[in-house]
BANU-684001 format. One record per residue (C-alpha): residue in three letters; x, y, z negated. Coordinates in pm, whole numbers, plus 50000, padded with zeros to 5 digits. Each point is the difference from the previous one (the first is absolute). Example, Ala and Ser with C-alpha at 12.3 -4.5 7.8 and 13.67 -1.06 7.14 Angstrom:
<sites>
Ala;51230;49550;49220
Ser;50137;50344;50066
</sites>
This chain:
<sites>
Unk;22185;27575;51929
Unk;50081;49642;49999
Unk;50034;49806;50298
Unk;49925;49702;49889
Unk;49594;50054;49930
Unk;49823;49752;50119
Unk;49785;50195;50307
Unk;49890;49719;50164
Unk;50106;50072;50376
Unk;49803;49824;50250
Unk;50190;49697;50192
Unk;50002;50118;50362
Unk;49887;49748;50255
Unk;50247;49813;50195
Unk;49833;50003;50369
Unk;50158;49955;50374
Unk;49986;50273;50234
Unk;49789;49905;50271
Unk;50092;49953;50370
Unk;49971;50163;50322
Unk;49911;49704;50238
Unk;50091;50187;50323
Unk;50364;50159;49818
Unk;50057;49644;49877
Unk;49940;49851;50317
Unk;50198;50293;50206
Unk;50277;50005;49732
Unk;50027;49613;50069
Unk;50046;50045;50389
Unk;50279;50182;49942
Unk;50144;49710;49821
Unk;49997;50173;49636
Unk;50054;49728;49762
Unk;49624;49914;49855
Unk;50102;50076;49614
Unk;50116;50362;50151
Unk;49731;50010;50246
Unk;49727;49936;49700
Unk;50170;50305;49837
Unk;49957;50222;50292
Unk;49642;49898;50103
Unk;49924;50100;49654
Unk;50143;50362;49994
Unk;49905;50080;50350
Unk;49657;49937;50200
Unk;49937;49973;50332
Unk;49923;50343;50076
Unk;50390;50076;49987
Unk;50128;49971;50349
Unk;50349;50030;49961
Unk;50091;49689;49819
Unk;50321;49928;50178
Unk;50124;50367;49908
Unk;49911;49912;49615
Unk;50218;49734;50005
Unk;50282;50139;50231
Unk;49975;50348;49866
Unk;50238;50242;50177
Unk;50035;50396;50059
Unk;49918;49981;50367
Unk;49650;49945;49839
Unk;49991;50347;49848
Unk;49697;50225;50177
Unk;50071;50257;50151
Unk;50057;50292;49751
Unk;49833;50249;50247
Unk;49694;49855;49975
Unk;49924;50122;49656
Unk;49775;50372;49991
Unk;50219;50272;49975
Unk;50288;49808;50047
Unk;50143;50225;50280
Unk;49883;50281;49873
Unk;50174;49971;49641
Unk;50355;49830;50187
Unk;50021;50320;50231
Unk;49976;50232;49636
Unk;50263;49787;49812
Unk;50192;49945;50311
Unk;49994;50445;50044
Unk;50101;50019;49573
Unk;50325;49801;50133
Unk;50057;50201;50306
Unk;49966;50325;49761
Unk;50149;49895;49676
Unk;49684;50063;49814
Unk;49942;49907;49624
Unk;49795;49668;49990
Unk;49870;49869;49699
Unk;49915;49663;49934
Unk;49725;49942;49754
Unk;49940;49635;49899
Unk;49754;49754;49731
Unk;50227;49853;49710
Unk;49977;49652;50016
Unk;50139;49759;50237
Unk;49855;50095;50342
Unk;50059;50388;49934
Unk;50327;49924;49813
Unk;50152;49803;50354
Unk;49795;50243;50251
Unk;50239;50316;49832
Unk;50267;49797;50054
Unk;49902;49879;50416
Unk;49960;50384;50045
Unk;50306;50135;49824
Unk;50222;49724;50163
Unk;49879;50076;50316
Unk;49999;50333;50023
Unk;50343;50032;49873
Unk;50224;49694;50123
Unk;49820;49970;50302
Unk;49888;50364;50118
Unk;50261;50215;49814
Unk;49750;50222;49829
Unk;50206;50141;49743
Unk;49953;49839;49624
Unk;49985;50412;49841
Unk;49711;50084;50285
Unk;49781;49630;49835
Unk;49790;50061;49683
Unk;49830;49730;49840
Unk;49729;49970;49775
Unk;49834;49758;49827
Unk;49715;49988;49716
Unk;50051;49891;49661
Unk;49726;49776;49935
Unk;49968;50094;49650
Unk;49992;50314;50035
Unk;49884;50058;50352
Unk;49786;49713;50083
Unk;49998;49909;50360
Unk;50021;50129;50338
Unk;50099;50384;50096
Unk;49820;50144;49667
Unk;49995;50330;49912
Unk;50335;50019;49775
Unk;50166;49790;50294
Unk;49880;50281;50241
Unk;50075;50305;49723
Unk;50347;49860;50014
Unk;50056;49993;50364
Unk;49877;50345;50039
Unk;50225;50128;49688
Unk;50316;49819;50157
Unk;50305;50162;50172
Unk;50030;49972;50307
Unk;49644;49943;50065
Unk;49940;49765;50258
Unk;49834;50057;50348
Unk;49869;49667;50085
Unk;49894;49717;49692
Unk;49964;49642;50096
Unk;49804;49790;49744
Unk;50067;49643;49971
Unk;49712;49745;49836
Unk;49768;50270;49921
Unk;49889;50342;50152
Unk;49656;49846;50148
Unk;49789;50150;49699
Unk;50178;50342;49913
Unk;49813;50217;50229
Unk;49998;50281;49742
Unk;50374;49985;49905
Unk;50126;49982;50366
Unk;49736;50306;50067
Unk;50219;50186;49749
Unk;50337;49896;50198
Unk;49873;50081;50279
Unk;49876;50402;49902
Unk;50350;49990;49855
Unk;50155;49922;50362
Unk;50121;49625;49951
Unk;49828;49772;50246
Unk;49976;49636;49846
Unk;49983;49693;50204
Unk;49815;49727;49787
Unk;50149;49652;50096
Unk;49794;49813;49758
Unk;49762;49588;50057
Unk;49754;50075;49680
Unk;49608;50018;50080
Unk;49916;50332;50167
Unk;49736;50196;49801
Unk;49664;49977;50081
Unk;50050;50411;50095
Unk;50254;49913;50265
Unk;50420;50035;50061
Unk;50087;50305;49808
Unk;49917;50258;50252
Unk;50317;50274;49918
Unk;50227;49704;50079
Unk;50222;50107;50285
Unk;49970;49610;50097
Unk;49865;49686;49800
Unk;50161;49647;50112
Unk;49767;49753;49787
Unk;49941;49681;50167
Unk;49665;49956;49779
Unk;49883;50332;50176
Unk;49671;49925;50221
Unk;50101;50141;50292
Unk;50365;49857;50027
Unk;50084;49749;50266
Unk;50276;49861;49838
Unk;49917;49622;49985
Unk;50132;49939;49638
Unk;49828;50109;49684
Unk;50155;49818;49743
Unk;50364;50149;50065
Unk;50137;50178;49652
Unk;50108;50351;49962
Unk;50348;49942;50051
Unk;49933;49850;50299
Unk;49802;50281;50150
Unk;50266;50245;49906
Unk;50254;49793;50181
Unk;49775;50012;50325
Unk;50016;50396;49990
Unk;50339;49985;50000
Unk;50051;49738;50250
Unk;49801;50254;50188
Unk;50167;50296;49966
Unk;50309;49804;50081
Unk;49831;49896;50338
Unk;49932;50377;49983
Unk;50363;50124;49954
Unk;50109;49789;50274
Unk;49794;50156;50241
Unk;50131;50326;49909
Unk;50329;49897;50012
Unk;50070;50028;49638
Unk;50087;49675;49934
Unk;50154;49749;50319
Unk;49825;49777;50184
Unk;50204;49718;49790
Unk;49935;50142;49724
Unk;49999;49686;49707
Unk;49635;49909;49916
Unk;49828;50083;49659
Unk;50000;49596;49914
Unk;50283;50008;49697
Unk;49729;50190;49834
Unk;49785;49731;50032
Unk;50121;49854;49628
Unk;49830;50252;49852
Unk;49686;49967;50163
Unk;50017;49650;49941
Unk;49987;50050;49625
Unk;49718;50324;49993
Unk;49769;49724;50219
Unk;50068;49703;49774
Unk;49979;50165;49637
Unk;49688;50217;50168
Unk;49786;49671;50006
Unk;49868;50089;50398
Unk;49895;49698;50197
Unk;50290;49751;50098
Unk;49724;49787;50172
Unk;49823;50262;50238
Unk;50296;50208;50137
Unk;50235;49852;50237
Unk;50200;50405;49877
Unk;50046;49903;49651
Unk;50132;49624;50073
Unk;50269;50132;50265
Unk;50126;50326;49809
Unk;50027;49767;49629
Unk;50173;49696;50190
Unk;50239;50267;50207
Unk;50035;50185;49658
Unk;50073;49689;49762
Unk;50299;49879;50279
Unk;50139;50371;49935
Unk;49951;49946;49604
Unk;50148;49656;49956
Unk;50328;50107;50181
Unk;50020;50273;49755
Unk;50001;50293;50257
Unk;49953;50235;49762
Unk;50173;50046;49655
Unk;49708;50007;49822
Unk;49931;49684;50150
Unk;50342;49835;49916
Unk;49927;50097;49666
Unk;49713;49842;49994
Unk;50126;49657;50139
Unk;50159;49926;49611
Unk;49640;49962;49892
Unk;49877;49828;50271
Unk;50161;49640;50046
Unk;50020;49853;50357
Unk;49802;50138;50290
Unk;49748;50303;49968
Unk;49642;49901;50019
Unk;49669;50235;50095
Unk;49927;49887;49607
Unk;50301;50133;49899
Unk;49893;50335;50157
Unk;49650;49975;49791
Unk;50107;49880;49666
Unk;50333;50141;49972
Unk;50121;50275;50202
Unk;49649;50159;50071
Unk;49968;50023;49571
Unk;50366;50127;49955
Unk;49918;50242;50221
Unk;49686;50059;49834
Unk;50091;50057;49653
Unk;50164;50342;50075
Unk;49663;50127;50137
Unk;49812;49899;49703
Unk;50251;50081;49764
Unk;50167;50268;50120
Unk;50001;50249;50306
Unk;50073;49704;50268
Unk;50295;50244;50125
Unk;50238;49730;49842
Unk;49872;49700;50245
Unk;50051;50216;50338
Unk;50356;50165;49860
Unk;50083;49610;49957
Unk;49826;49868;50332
Unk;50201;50282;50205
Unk;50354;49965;49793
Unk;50264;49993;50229
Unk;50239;49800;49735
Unk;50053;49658;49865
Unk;50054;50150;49653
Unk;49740;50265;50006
Unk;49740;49698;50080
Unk;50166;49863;49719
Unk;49893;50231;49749
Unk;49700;50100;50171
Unk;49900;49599;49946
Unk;50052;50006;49636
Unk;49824;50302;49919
Unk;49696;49842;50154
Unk;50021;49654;49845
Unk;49984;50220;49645
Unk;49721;50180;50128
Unk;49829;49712;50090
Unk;50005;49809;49707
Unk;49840;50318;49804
Unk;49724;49955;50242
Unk;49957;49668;49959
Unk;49985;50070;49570
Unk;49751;50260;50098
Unk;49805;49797;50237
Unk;49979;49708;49765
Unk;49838;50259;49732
Unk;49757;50153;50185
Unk;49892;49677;50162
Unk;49954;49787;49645
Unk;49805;50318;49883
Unk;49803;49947;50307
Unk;49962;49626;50021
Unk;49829;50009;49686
Unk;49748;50260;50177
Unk;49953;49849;50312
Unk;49878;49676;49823
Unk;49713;50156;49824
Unk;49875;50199;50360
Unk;50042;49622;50153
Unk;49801;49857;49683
Unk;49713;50272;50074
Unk;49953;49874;50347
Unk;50143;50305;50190
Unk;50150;49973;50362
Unk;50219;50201;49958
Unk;50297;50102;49742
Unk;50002;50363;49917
Unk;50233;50145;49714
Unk;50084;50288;49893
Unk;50309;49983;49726
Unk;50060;50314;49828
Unk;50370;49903;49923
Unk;50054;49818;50348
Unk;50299;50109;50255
Unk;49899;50138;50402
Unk;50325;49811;50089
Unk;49912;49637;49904
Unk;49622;50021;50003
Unk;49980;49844;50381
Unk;50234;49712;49927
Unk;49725;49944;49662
Unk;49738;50009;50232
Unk;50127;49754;50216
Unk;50067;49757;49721
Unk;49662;50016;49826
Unk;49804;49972;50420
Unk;50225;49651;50035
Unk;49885;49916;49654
Unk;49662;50058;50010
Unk;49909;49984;50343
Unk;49808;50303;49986
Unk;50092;50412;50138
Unk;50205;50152;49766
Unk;50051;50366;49911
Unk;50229;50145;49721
Unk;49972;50347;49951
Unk;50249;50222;49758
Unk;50077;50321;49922
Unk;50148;50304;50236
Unk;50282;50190;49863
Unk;49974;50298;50294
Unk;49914;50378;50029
Unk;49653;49931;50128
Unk;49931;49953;49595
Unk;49992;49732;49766
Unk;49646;49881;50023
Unk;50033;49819;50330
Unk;50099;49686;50017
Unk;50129;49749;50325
Unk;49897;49632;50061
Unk;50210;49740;50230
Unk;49785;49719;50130
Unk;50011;49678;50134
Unk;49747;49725;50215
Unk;49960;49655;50041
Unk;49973;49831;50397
Unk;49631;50095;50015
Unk;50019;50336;49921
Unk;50098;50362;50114
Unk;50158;50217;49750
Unk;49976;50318;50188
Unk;49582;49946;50151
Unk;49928;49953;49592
Unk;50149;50345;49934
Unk;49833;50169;50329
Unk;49639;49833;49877
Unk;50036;50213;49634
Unk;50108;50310;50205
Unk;49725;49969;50218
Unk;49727;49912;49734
Unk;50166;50201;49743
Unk;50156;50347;50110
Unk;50264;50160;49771
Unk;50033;49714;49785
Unk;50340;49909;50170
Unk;50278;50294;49984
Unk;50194;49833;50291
Unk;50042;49645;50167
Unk;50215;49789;50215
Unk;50035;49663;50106
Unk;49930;49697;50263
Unk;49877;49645;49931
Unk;50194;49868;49721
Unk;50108;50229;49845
Unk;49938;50428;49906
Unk;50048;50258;49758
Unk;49783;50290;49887
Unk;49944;50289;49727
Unk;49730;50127;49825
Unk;49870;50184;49662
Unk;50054;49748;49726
Unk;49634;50190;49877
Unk;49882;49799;50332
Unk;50144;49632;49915
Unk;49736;49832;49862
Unk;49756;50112;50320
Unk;50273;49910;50198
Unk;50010;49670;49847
Unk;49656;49920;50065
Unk;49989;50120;50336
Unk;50308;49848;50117
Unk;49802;49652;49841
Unk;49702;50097;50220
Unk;50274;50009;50306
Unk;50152;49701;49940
Unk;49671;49810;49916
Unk;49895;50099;50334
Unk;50312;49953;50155
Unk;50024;49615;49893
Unk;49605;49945;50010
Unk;49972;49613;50103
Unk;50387;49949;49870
Unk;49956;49586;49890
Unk;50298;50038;49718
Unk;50098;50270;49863
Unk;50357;49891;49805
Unk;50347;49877;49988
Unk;50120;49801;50303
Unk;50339;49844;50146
Unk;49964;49966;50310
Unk;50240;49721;50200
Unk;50095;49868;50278
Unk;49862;49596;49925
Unk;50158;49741;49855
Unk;50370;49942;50124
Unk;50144;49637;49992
Unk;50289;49926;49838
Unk;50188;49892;50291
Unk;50015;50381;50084
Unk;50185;50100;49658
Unk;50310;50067;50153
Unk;50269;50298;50080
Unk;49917;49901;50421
Unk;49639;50037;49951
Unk;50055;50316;49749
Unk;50239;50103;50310
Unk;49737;49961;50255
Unk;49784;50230;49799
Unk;50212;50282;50091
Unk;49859;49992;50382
Unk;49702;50133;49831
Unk;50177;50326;49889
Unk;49959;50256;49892
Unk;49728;49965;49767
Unk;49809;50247;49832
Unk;49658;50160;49946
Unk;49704;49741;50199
Unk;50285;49835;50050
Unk;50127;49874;49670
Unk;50294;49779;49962
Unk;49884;49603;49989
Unk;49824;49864;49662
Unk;49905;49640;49993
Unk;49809;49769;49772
Unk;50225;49695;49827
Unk;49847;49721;49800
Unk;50282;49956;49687
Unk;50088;49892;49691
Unk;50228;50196;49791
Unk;50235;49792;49779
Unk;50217;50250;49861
Unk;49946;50350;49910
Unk;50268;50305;49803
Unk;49957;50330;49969
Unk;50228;50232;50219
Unk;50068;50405;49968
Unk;49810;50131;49715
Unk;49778;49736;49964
Unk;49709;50078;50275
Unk;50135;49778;50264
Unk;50016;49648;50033
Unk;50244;49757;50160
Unk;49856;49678;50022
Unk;50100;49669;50192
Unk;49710;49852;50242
Unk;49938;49660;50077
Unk;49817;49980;50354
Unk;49930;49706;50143
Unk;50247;49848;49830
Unk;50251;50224;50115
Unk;50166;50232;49727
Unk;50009;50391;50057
Unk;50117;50323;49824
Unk;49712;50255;49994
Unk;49985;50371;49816
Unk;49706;50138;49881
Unk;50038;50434;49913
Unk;49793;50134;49769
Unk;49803;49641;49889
Unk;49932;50135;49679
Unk;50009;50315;49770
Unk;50314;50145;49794
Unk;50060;49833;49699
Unk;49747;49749;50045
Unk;50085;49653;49951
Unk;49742;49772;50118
Unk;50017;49872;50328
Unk;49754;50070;50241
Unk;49996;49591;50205
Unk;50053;49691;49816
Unk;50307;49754;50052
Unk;49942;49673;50223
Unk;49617;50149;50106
Unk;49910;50010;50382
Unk;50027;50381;50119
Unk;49850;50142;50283
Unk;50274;50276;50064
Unk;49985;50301;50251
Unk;50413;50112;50101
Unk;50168;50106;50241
Unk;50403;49899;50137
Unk;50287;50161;49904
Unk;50368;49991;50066
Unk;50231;49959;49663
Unk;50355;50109;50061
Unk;50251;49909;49723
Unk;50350;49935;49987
Unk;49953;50044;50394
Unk;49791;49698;50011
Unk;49659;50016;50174
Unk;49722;49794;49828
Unk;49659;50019;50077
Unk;49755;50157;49691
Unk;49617;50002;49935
Unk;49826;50305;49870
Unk;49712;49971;49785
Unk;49731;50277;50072
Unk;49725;49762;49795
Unk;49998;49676;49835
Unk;49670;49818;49891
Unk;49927;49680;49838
Unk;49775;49748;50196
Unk;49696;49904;49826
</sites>
């Protein structure tokens, strides 16, 4: 299909975030300078009332891991699996969060509590051909393994499998779910020897928006707490904090709330110091594509998709063998063989999304709220990262539903979706459950984003029901559509490597608390083509002051018109970035949208 038809994507409005008068005010008092206190009052509100610990993040913030349900309970059983040298198994989600929460609990249990590396068995589903969470071929293989374990801890999933963990448990294994997805309607799955979910009703942990990985490294900061007591481990035992890089990662890539949990902001900015020394191999390794200091962006748009690709590819085994490698030149390898398997994903990405561009359009062009696709010849592993294209595009829900190659049978078929601010991925799905009984094989989710299965005989009434949801969902919605959203205009006396400096006091940056975008008034006076043709280097004149800006993706492959006019007044939306060449810092703006004034 060619790329270059002409679709007629929506221009997405340019508009500044609004403020927080009593952040802006508090953020002020602590003598924040006002460009970074404007970005603050507009990512947090008032109701936050730990501002100084946002900004000063540190691990003496951490709550107290005891004060999740079950906590005690389930550190006492992993801490007795030690003391016994039982069989543990650790069963995990492929993508990021699951991918780094295997390697928190492997690392820990081995380097820091001795278990032996021939008593650990780890599992985790293919999402191809097992879908998500502890299915039923994830649990048939656990049961059919040698050894068998005695005690399974999940990691980023477990909260919905109340029938597979049932079957563990007749079987003898008792699983401990460490898991932060929605709990079903139904309740924590009841055969559970313990369920540590910080989204669970009843929990008293103060933190909901902490990722998988991040739970599973409270259990085992627990049981080491536990194995202290019991005189296991000494009293001076070294704390579980060098794990802390791989946490940072799981919470970054995992897209939980950088703005609402003081957690995720100490554990990423502990984690990132760890990653940008290269503590690890696999981090050194990584360093060669990462020029000067590591960033929380880096984490999102680099690493967290690295990482990534071997879960959608493959059988994500590759990405934890590389995050635990205990060699420079293992890493090595390791590093290539993901950079080749990322760039097939990104071919097969870049197919399935043109196929469903070109589909999304004509939903848009009938008015709907909300995208829902189904592509017969689509791919499980790329269909979120389509999703989340076509909701920035359009401004609208997206769902993208393909295939499922597993032993349940061919007629089923699973959907990744993705929300806008307004909107709540997972309370859409729960409304067709409710209303519609059966129509949904299995679902899982929270606000922005979910994942769920169903007959592809029940599509099209899924479709229209899930329209129903999200009509109700964003009933009294003003604009439904594409939108930037920024941080106001920025003056030109602020285009600078101090002031792109000073940014980094505002770190780390991540989900609700996205990395600074601001609105320039420019003219562009030169322009050339750079890569294969989609990007765009251009030369910016701002108030009279000359700049180098790049603009990624500005127009389709092979296309040769340009999408701005020479020497025209542009009302541009960018953000500040470092350029490193020749070991020469300059200071670079990036181009997320460029528009003509009229």
């Amino acid at each position: 299909m060619a790329e270059t038809i002409d679709l007629d994507i929506p221009k997405p409005k340019i508009k500044a975030r609004k403020l927080c008068v009593e952040t802006y005010a508090k953020a002020q008092s602590l003598n924040l300078d006002p460009i970074l206190a404007r970005i603050l009052a507009s990512r947090v509100s008032e109701a936050h009332q730990n501002l100084e610990k946002l900004l000063l993040p540190r691990l003496s913030y951490l709550a107290n891991p005891f004060s999740m349900k079950d906590m005690a309970k389930a550190a006492d059983r992993v801490a007795l699996a030690i003391l016994e040298g039982e069989c543990i198994g650790i069963e995990t989600d492929h993508d990021c969060d699951g991918q780094t929460s295997h390697a928190v609990i492997y690392d820990i249990l081995t380097r820091h509590f001795k278990h032996p590396p021939e008593k650990i068995r780890s599992y985790i589903g293919h999402r191809l051909k097992e879908g998500y969470g502890l299915s039923e071929s994830v649990a048939n293989r656990i049961l059919a393994d040698v050894p068998v374990c005695s005690l399974l801890i999940t990691a980023d999933n477990g909260s919905a499998d109340e029938p597979r963990i049932a079957r563990l448990k007749a079987a003898g294994i008792e699983v401990i779910v460490t898991d932060h997805h929605a709990i079903p309607t139904e309740g924590p799955p009841k055969s559970a020897y313990a369920c540590l979910n910080p989204s669970e009703p009843n929990c008293s942990y103060a933190d909901p928006f902490i990722a998988g990985c991040m739970v599973a490294w409270l259990l085992m900061a627990a049981t080491r707490q536990k194995l202290i007591e019991l005189q296991y481990l000494p009293e001076t035992a070294p704390s579980l904090a060098d794990t802390l890089d791989f946490v940072a990662v799981g919470t970054v890539a995992d897209c939980v709330s950088m703005a609402k949990s003081v957690n995720n902001r100490a554990v990423v900015s502990y984690g990132l110091q760890l990653i940008d020394k290269g503590a690890r191999p696999c981090w050194r390794a990584l360093k060669e594509l990462i020029p000067g200091k590591v960033r929380s962006e880096d984490l999102g748009f680099r690493i967290g998709p690295l990482l990534n690709s071997d879960g959608r590819i493959a059988t994500a085994f590759g990405s934890v063998t590389f995050l635990l490698t205990e060699t420079d030149e293992e890493a090595e390898k390791w590093i290539g063989a993901l950079q080749l398997q990322n760039e097939t994903r990104k071919g097969l990405q870049q197919q399935v999304f043109l196929e469903a561009l070109v589909l999304a359009k004509r939903e848009v062009t009938l008015g709907k709220v909300a995208i829902c696709l189904y592509l017969k010849e689509g791919h499980t592993g790329v269909q979120g990262i389509v999703a989340s294209r076509l909701t920035e595009m359009f401004g609208r829900p997206t769902l993208i539903f393909a295939p499922k190659v597993a032993t349940e049978g061919d007629s089923l078929i699973t959907g990744s979706a993705r929300g806008i601010a307004a909107f709540h991925v997972r309370e859409a799905m729960q409304t067709v459950a409710d209303n519609h009984p059966g129509l949904i094989k299995m679902f899982g989710g929270h606000k922005g984003a979910g994942g769920l299965t169903l007959a592809l005989s029940n599509f099209e009434a899924f479709k229209i029901a899930f329209e129903a949801a999200t009509a109700l969902q964003l009933a009294g919605e003003p604009y439904l559509g594409p939108v930037i959203w920024t941080d106001g205009e920025l003056d030109v006396q602020a285009l600078n490597l101090d002031f792109f400096d000073n940014l980094a006091h505002l770190e780390p940056f991540g989900r609700e608390f996205e990395p600074p975008l601001f609105e320039l008034n420019a003219i562009a006076r030169e322009m050339r083509p750079v890569g294969d043709g989609r990007h765009l280097r251009l030369k910016l004149e701002i108030d009279k002051q000359h700049f180098t800006g790049i603009w990624f993706n500005a127009r389709a492959l092979n296309e040769n018109a340009f999408p701005i006019s020479l020497n025209k007044k542009l009302k541009l939306a960018c953000s500040l970035k470092e350029n490193l060449f020749r070991g020469k810092r300059t200071l670079d703006i990036h181009i997320v949208s460029a528009q003509e004034c009229v």
